[in-house]
C-alpha positions in Angstrom: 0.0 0.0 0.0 1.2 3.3 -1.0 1.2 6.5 1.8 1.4 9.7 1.7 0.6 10.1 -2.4 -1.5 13.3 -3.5 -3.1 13.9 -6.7 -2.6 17.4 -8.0 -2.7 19.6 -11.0 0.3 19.3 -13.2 3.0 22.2 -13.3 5.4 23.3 -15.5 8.2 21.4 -13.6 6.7 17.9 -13.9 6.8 18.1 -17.7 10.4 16.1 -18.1 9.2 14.2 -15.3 5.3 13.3 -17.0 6.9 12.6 -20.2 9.5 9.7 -18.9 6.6 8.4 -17.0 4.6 7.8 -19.8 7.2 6.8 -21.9 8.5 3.9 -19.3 4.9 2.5 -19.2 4.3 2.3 -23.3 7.9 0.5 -22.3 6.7 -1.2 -20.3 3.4 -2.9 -21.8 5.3 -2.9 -25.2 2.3 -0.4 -26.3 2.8 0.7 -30.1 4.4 3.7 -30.2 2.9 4.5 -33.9 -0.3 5.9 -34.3 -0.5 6.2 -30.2 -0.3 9.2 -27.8 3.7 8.1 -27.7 3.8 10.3 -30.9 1.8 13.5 -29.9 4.8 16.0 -30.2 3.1 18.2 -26.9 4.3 15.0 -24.9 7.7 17.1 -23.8 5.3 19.8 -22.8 2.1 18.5 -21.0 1.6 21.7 -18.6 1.3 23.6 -22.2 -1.1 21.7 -23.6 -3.6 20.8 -20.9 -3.3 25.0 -19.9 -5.9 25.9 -22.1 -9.8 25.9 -21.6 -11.7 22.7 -20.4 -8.7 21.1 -19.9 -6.6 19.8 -16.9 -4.4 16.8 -16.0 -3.6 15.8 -13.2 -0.5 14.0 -11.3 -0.2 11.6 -8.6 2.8 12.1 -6.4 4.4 10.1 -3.9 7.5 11.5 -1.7 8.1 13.9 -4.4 7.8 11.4 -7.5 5.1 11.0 -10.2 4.0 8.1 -10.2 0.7 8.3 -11.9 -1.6 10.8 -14.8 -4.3 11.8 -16.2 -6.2 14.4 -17.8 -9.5 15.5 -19.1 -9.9 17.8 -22.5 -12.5 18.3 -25.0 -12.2 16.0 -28.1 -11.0 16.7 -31.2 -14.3 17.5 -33.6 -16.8 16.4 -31.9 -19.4 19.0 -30.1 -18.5 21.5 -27.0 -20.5 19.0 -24.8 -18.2 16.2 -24.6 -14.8 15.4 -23.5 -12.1 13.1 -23.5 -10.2 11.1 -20.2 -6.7 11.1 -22.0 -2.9 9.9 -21.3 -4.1 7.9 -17.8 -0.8 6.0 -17.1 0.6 4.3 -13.5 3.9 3.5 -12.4 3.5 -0.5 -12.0 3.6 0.0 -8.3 0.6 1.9 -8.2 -1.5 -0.2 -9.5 -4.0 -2.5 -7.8 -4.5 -0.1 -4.8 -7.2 2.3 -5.8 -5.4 4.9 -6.5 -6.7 4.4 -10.3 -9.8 4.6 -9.2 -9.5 8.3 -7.0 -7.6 9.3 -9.9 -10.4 8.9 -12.1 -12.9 10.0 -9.6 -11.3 13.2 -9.4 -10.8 13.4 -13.4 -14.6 13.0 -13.7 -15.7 15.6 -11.3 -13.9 17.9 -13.3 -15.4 16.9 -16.3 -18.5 18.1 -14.5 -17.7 20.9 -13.0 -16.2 21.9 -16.9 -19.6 21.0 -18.3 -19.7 18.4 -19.9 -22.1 15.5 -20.7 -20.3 12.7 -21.7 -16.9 11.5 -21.5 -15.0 9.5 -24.2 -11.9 7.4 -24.1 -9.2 5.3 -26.5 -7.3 2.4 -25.1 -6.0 -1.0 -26.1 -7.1 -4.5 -26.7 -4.9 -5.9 -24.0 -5.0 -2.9 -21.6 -7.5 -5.2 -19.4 -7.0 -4.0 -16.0 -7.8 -0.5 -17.0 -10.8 -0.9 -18.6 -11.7 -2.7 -15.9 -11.5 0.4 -14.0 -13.0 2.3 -17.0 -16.1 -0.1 -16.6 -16.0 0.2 -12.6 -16.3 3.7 -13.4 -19.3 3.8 -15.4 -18.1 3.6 -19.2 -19.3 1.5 -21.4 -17.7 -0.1 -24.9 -18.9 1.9 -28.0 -18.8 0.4 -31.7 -16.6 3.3 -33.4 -14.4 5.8 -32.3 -15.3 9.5 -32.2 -13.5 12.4 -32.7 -10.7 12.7 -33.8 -7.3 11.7 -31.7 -5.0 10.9 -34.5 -4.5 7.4 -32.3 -5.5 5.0 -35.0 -3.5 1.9 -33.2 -6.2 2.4 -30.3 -8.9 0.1 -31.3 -11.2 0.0 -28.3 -13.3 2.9 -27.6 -15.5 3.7 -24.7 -18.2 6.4 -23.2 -19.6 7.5 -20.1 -22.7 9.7 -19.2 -21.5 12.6 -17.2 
């Protein structure tokens, strides 16, 4: 069990630190880095990109290391109302004890609190324990993807009613 971890906003520091993170974990689970958030070119500068309307992401951070993100932005072409849970990754020692689930907790009150009214997310085939937590957490699997993320190697889409 982990102690002492908070989840905050991301800053401007973190952003070397965010982008090794995710990095490691497509690493890690041998994700493909083509046609996957690996190649967004913002992934050097995450504080940049999620410092704009509707947007925020979020860190988890245990004795001063990241260990955990996540964020929440509108999606690509698709109307004002609805957004997108994006770039969700954990450290493999973070996994398994909830903290997933607050971190999602916390991504979909914003969500709310931004306006929206439905929530949309990419992942992968194999990525099983989180859409576990995706399906804990109310999503549900959808027959197409929507928007558009540019991530054509993410074959599994899902939605949730905000």
């Amino acid at each position: 069990k982990m102690e002492n971890y908070i989840i905050r906003k991301i800053n401007k520091e973190d952003n070397s630190e965010v982008a090794q993170l995710i990095r490691a974990v497509f690493d890690e689970l041998d994700i493909p880095k083509v046609g996957t958030a690996y190649e967004d070119p913002y992934l050097d500068l995450m504080y940049e990109e999620y410092n704009k309307p509707k947007s925020v992401y979020y860190v988890v951070e245990n004795n001063g290391r990241i260990v955990g993100v996540a964020g929440i932005a509108p999606l690509a072409n698709e109307a004002d109302s609805i957004c997108e849970l994006q770039k969700m990754y954990f450290l493999p020692e973070t996994r398994g004890i909830g903290i997933g689930t607050e971190m999602m907790e916390v991504c979909i009150q914003s969500a709310r609190n931004f306006g929206f009214e439905k929530c949309y997310l990419e992942t992968m085939p194999f990525m099983l324990d989180a859409q576990k937590l995706y399906k804990k957490t109310g999503f549900e699997y959808i027959s197409g993807p929507m928007g558009s993320t540019g991530h054509v190697s993410c074959p599994v889409w899902m939605l949730k009613e905000l």
